[in-house]
C-alpha positions, 0 to 999 in steps of 0.5 A: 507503442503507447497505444498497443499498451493501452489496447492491452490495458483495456482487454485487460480490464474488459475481459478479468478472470475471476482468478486474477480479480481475486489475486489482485484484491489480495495483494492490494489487501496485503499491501495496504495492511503492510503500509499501515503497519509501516505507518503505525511503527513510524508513529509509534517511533515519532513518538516515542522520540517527542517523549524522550525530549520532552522528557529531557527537556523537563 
């Protein structure tokens, strides 16, 4: 069963239509501008929670 999945996988990238590369690039784009964001808010709250109890502390 593996190796039908693999055989699959490998028609798959050897024989790529432009349309789906294109997809792919996007989505992959998409996700990554989506996963920086997440991180960049987590940041952002992180900090905001540092200051609050060096604020405190002080």
């Amino acid at each position: 069963m593996r190796y039908v999945g693999h055989d699959l996988c490998l028609s798959h990238l050897s024989f790529p239509s432009r349309e789906s590369v294109k997809q792919l690039m996007v989505g992959w784009k998409l996700r990554r501008k989506a996963i920086t964001s997440t991180r960049k808010s987590i940041l952002k709250y992180h900090f905001e929670e540092i200051m609050a109890e060096f604020i405190d502390a002080n």
